[in-house]
N, C-alpha and C positions, 0 to 999 in steps of 0.2 A: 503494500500500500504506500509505502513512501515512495518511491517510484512514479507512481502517481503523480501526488504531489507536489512534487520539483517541476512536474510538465506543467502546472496550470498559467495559464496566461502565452506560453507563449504562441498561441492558435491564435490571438488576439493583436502581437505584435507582429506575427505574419502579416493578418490583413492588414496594421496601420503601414507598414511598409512598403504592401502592393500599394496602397493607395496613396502615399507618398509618390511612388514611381509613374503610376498612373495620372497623376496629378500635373509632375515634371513632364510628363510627353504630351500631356495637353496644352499645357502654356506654352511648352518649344511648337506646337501648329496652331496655337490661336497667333501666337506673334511671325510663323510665317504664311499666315493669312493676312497679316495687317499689310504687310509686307508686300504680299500679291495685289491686296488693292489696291495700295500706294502707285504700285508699279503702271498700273492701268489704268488708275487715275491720269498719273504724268503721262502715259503715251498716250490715250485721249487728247489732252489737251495742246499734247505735239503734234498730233495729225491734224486739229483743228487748226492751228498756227501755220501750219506746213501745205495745208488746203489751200487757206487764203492768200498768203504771202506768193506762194505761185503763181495763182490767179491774178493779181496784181503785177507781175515780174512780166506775165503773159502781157496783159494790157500794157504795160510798158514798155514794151518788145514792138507793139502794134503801133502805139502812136511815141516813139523814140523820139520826135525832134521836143517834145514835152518834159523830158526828164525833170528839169529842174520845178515845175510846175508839181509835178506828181508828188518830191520833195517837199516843196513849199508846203504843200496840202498834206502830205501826212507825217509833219511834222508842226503844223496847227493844232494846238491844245483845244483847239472844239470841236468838238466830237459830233456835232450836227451838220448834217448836209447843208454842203453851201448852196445861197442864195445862187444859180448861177445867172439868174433871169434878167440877164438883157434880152431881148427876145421872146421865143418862145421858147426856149431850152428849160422845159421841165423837167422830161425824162432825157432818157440817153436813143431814145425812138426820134427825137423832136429834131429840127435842122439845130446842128449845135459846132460849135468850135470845136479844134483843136484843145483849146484850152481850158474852156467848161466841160470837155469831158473826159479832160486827167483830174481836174477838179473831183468829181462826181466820183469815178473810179473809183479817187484815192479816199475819200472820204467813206464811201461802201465799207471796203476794205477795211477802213480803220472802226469804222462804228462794230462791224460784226464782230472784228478782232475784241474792241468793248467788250460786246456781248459777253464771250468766255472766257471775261478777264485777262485779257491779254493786254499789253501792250505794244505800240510798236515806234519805231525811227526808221528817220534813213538820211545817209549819211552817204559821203563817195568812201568807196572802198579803199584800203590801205594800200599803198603801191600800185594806185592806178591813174592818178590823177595826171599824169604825166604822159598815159596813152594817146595817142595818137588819133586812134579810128574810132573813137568813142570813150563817154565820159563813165565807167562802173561801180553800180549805185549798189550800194549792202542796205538791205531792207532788213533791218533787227524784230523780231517778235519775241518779246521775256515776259513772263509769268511769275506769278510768286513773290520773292524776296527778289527780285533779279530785276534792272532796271537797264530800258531795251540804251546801252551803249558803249561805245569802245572808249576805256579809260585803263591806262595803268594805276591810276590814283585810287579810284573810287572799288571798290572791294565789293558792292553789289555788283557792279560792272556787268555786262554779258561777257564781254572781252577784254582782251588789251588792245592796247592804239595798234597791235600790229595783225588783228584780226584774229589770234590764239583765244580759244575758249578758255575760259576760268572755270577751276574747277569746283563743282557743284553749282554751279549755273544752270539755270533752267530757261533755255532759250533757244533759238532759232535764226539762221543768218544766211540771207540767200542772197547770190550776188544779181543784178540787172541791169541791162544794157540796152 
């Protein structure tokens, strides 16, 4: 009978130990599920950046003698479609300029960027300004903590002045011409 009694209890620290272990392998997959959404959170909001900034790169490819116009306009802090109405240029259907409709473009582009929180600039690109056959514009889109521009200084920065990502930057940087 004493035999017995030396075993008692320990059926009980068995199971507090499975469930110990059981416990540790749950939180190692709840934290790499946070992990998974995280992940897919950010590429979401990179395809969405990466949608429009093309499209805009597109449009600036079509009416090039505009560049700096495109510029001007989506690097305007108002985020409302401009006035472009001299005329009848309402939509982008309507007889319109050249230049009311990098206006228009760039503005789209920039409000929807809005939308999902995006940011964006554009700037000429690092080591091009000196080309020849055209002037090459970097259209920055940053999210997050990340503020859309080339700085060695600024440590939000998307980049450095020499167009090198920063690391943990959460952004996007397409070149157009």
């Amino acid at each position: 009978m004493n035999i017995k009694s030396s075993q008692r209890g320990v059926g009980l620290v068995e199971v507090l130990v499975a469930v110990l272990l059981l416990s540790v392998a749950v939180l190692g997959f709840s934290a790499l599920q946070l992990r998974a959404i995280s992940a897919t959170d950010e590429s979401l909001v990179r395809t969405q950046a990466m949608s429009v900034i093309r499209g805009l790169s597109e449009n600036m490819r079509s009416n090039s003698l505009q560049l700096d116009t495109y510029e001007d306009a989506v690097n305007d802090p108002v985020t409302t479609e401009p006035t472009i109405g001299v005329g009848s240029c309402l939509s982008l259907a309507d007889s319109c300029t050249d230049v009311q409709i990098a206006a228009k473009e760039a503005k789209i582009a920039v409000n929807k960027l809005k939308g999902y929180g995006i940011e964006a600039k554009m700037v000429t690109c690092p080591g091009t300004a000196t080309v020849s056959f055209s002037e090459v514009k970097c259209i920055i889109a940053a999210w997050g903590d990340t503020k859309p521009l080339l700085s060695n200084s600024d440590d939000k920065a998307c980049a450095t002045e020499s167009g090198i990502y920063k690391s943990g930057s959460t952004c996007s940087i397409i070149e157009a011409y």
